[in-house]
C-alpha positions as CSV (number, residue, x, y, z in Angstrom):
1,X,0.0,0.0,0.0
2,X,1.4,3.4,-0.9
3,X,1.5,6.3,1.4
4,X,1.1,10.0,0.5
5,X,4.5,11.2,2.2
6,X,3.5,14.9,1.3
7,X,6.2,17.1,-0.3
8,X,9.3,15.3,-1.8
9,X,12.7,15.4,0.2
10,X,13.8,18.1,-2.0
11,X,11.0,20.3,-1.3
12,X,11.4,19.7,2.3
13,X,15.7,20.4,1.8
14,X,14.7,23.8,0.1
15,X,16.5,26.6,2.4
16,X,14.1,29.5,2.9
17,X,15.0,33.3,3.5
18,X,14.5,32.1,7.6
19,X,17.6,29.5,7.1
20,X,19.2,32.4,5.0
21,X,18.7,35.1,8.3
22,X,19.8,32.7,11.0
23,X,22.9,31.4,9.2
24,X,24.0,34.9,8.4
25,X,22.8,36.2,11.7
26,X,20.7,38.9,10.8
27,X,17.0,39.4,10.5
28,X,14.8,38.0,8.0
29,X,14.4,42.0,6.9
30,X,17.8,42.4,6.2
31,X,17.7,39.0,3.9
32,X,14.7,40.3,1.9
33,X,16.4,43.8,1.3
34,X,20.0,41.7,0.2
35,X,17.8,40.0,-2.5
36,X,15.6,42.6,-3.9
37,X,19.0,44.6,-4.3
38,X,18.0,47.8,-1.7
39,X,20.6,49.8,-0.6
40,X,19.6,49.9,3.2
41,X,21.9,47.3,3.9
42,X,25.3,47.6,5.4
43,X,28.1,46.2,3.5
44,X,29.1,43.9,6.1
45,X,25.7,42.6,6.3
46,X,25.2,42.1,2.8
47,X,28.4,40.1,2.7
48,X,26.6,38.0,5.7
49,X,23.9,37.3,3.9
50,X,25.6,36.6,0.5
51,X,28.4,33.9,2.3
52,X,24.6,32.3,3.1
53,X,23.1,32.5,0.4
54,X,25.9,30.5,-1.5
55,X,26.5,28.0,1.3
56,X,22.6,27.2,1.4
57,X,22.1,27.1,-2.1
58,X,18.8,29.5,-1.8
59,X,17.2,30.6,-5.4
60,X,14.7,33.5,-4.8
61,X,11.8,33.3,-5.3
62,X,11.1,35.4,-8.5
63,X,6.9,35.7,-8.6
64,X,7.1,36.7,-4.9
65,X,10.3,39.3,-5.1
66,X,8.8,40.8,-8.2
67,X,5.8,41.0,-6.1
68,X,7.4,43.4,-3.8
69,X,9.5,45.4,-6.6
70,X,7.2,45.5,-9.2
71,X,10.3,44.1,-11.5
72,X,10.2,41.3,-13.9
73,X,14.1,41.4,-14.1
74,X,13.9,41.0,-17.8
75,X,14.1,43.1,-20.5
76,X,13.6,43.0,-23.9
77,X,15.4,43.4,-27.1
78,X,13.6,44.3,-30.7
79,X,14.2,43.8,-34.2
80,X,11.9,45.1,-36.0
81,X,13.3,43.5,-39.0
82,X,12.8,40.7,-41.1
83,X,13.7,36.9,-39.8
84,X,16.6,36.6,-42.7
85,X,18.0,40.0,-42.1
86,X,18.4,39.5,-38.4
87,X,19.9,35.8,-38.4
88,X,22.1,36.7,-41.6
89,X,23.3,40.1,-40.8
90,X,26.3,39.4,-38.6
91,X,25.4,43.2,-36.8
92,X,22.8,41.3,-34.9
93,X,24.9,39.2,-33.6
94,X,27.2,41.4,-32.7
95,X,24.8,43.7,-30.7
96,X,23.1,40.4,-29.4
97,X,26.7,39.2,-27.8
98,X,27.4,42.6,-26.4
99,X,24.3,43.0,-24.9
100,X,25.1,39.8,-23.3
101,X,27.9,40.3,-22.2
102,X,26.6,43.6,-20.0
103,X,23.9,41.7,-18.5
104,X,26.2,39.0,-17.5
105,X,27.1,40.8,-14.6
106,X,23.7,41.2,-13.3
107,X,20.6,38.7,-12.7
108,X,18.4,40.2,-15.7
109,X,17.4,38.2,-18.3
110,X,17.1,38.9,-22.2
111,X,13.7,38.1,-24.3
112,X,14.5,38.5,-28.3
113,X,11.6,39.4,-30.0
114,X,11.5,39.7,-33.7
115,X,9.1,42.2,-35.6
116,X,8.0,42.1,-38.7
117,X,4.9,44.2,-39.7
118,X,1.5,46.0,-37.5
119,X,0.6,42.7,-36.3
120,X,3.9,41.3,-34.9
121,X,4.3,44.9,-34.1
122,X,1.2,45.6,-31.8
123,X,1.5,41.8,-30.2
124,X,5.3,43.2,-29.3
125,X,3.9,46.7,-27.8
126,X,1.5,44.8,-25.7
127,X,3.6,42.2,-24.7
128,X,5.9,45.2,-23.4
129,X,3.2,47.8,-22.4
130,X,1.1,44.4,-19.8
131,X,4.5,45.0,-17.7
132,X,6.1,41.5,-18.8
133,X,9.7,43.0,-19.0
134,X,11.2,46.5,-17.4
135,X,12.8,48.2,-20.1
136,X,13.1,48.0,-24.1
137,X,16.6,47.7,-26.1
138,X,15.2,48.5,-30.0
139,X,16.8,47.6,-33.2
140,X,16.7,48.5,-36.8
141,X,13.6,51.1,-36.6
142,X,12.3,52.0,-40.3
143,X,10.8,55.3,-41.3
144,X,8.1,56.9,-39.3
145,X,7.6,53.6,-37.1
146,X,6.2,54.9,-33.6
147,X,7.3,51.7,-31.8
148,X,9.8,53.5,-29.6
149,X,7.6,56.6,-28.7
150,X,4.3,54.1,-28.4
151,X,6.5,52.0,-25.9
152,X,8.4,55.5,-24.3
153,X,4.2,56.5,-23.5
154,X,3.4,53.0,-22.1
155,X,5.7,54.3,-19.4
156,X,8.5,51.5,-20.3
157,X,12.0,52.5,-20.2
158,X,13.8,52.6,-23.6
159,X,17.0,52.8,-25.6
160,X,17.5,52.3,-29.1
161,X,20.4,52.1,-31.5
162,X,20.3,55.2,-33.7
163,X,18.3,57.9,-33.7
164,X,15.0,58.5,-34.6
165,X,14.1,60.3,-38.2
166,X,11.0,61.9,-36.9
167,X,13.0,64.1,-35.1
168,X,11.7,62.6,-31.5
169,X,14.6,62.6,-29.1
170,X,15.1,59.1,-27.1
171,X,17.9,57.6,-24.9
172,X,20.0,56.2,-27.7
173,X,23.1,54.8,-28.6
174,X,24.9,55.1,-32.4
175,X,28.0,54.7,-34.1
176,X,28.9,58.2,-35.3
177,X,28.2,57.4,-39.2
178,X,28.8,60.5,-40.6
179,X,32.6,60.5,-39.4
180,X,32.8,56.7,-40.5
181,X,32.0,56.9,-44.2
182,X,34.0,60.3,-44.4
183,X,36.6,58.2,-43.3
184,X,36.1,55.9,-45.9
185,X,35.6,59.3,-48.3
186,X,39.2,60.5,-47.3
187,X,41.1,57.7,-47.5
188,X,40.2,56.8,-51.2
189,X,40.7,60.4,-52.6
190,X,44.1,59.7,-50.6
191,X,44.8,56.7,-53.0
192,X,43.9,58.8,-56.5
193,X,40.2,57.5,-57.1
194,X,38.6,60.5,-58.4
195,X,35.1,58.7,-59.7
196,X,33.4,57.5,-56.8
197,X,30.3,55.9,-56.1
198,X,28.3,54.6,-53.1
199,X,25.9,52.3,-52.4
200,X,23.8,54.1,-49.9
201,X,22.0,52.1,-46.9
202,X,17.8,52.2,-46.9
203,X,17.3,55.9,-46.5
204,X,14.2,55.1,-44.1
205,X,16.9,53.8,-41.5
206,X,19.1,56.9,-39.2
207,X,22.2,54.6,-40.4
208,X,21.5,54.8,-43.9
209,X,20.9,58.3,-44.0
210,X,23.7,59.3,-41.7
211,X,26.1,57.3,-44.1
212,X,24.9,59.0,-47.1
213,X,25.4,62.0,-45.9
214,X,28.8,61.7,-44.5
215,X,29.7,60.1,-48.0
216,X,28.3,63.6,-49.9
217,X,29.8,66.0,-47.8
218,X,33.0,64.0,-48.1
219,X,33.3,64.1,-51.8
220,X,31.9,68.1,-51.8
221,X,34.7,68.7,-49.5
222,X,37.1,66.8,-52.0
223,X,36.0,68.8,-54.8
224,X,33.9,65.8,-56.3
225,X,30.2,66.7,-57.1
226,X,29.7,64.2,-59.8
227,X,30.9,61.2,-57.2
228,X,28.3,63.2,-54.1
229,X,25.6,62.2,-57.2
230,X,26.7,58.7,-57.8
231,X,24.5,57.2,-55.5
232,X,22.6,53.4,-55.2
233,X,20.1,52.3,-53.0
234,X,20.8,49.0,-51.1
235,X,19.7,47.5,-47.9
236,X,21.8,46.3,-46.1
237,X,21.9,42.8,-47.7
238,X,25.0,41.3,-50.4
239,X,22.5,40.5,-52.7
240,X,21.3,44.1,-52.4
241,X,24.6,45.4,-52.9
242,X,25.5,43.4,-55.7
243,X,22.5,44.2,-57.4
244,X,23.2,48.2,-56.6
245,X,26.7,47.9,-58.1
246,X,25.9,46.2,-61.0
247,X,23.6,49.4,-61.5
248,X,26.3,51.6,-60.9
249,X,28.8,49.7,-63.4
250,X,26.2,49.9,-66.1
251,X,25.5,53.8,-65.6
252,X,28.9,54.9,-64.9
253,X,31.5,52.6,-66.8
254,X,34.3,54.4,-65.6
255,X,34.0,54.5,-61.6
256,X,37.2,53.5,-60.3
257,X,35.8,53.5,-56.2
258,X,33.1,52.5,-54.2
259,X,32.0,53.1,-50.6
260,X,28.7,50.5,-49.4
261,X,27.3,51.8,-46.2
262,X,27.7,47.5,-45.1
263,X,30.0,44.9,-45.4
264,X,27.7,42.6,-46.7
265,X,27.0,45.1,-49.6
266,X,30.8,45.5,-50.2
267,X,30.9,41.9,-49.8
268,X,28.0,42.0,-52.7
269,X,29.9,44.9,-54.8
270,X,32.8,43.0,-54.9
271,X,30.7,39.9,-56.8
272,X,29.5,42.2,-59.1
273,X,33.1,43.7,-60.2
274,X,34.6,39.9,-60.4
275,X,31.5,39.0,-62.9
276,X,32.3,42.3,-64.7
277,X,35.8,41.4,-65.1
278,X,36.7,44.8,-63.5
279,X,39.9,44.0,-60.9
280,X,40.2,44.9,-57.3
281,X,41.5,47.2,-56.3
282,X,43.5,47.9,-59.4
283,X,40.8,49.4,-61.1
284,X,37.9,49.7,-58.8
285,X,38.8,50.4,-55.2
286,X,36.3,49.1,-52.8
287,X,35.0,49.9,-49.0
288,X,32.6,48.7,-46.6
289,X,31.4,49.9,-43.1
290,X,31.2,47.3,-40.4
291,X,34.2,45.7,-40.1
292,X,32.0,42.7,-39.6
293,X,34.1,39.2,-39.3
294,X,33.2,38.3,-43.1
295,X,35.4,41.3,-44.1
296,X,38.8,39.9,-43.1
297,X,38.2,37.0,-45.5
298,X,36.2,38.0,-48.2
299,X,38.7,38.4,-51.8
300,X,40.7,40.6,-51.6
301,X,40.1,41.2,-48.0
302,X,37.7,44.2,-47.4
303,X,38.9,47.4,-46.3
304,X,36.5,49.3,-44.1
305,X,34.9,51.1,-41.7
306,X,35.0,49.4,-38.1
307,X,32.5,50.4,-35.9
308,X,32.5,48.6,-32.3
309,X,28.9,46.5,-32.5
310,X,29.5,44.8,-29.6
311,X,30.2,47.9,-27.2
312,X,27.2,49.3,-28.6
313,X,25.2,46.4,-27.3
314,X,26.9,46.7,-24.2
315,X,26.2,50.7,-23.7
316,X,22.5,50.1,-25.0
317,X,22.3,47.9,-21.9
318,X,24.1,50.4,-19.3
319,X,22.3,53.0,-20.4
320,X,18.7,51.4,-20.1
321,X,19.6,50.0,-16.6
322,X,20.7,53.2,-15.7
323,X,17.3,54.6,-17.0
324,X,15.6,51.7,-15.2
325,X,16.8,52.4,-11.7
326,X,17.2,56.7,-12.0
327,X,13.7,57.0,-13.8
328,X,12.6,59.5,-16.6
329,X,14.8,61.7,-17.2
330,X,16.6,64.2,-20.2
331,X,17.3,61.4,-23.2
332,X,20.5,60.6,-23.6
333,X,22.5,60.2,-26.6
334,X,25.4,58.0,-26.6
335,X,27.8,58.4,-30.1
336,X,30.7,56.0,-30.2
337,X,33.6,56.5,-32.9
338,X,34.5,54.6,-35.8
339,X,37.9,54.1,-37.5
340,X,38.9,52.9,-41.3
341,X,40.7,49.5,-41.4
342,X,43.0,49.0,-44.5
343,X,42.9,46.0,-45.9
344,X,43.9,44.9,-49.5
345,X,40.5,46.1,-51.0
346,X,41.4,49.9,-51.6
């Protein structure tokens, strides 16, 4: 005959915040305060209670603690992007494994949700707006979008890579674009290219248009108004920018240089000059932005523009847990710099 022996041995092993209090040797207070991370705690005590909480083994109990806080100690990341883009684009990554990293150090956790038009769109808003998560880290906005001022208004702490074309002003965190692909500019008129071309990023996206413009003011500056007009759209993607510099070889023959606002659509541009039969970078020098991993073995290897993808994940994650625990506040925005990378390409 069996015998309902009531909770299992390891339910009844479970140390609770009481075992916690009386091995540290402080009150059960002082224990709840360690673990919902308040500062009225002395540093002696919270080393106490931390020396216990390892020996025990005790796991907080989340539901309850975020009963108290009103934290979900999670925090969500958004591409509003499509599926291919974000799992191709080695810039995700990148951001994904900074972001990481930062939170890491701390007991958050990361959701990744993908967005791809007003349905997955809304479902993502609510999702954020019902309280599931305590702060927003948002990719890859396009055009008008509201996303980031919709979720800003649900009261949800935010930061977003880039800047927002509407002219709304949100914590951020960016690459300084403008500086990177007059970089790229400078050191081809530096080499004797005189036609230039560019195969400009979607113009609906702060990183395209920042790129494009740094690109134009560039050649003005260098005297070169018919390269500040030899412009293709791309986005983002190497079949895009093969496509774009096939475009560019048809119209304008004689180009001997091309800055893409991505690696990928270098990476793209230089398919379309091998199928052309035009050699790199004897006479077509070519340069990407990125410095994504891809560059460093593409053929020739890719000169470009290195911006650091992985510190901008990490920043986007200090500066939202920063927002997180000081509250609204001025937006900040954070603009890391970029540097050119020689390779063999140009």
């Amino acid at each position: 005959m069996s015998v309902d022996e009531g909770p299992s041995a390891a339910q009844r092993r479970a140390p609770t915040l009481e075992a916690v209090a009386e091995l540290a040797g402080v009150s059960r207070a002082t224990v709840s305060r360690v673990v919902n991370d308040s500062e009225r705690v002395s540093p002696e005590a919270r080393e106490a209670v931390t020396a216990a909480i390892t020996a025990l083994g005790y796991v907080p109990n989340r539901a309850a603690r975020s009963l108290v806080t009103r934290r979900t100690d999670t925090i969500a990341l958004i591409a509003h992007e499509r599926p291919d883009t974000v799992f191709a684009d080695p810039f995700f990554a990148s951001v994904l494994r900074g972001a990481n990293q930062a939170l890491s150090l701390t007991q958050l956790q990361l959701v990744l949700l993908q967005v791809q038009g007003d349905q997955q769109r809304d479902r993502a808003l609510r999702y954020v707006g019902n309280g599931h998560v305590d702060g927003v880290l948002l990719l890859s906005l396009h055009g008008d979008d509201t996303l980031a001022t919709s979720v800003s208004k649900a009261g949800v702490p935010l930061v977003m890579a880039g800047r927002l074309l509407t002219g709304e002003v949100v914590d951020s965190v960016d690459a300084d674009n403008v500086g990177g692909a007059g970089l790229a500019v400078r050191r081809l008129v530096a080499t004797g290219r005189r036609r230039l071309a560019t195969i400009a990023g979607p113009l609906d996206m702060s990183v395209g248009v920042d790129r494009l413009r740094g690109y134009t003011e560039a050649a003005l500056e260098a005297g070169l108004p018919d390269a500040a007009a030899r412009i293709a759209a791309g986005d983002f993607t190497e079949a895009g920018g093969r496509a774009a510099a096939a475009r560019l070889l048809a119209e304008h023959p004689t180009l001997d240089a091309l800055f893409a606002a991505s690696d990928l659509m270098a990476l793209g541009a230089l398919r379309a000059l091998r199928a052309a039969g035009r050699r790199v970078p004897e006479e077509v020098a070519v340069i990407g932005f990125d410095d994504a991993a891809p560059a460093a073995y593409s053929d020739p290897p890719l000169t470009t523009i290195r911006q650091p993808v992985e510190r901008l994940g990490q920043e986007m994650v200090r500066l939202l847990l920063r927002r997180i625990g000081d509250g609204p506040g001025t937006p900040v925005a954070v603009v890391l710099p970029t540097e050119l990378v020689v390779r063999s390409s140009a």
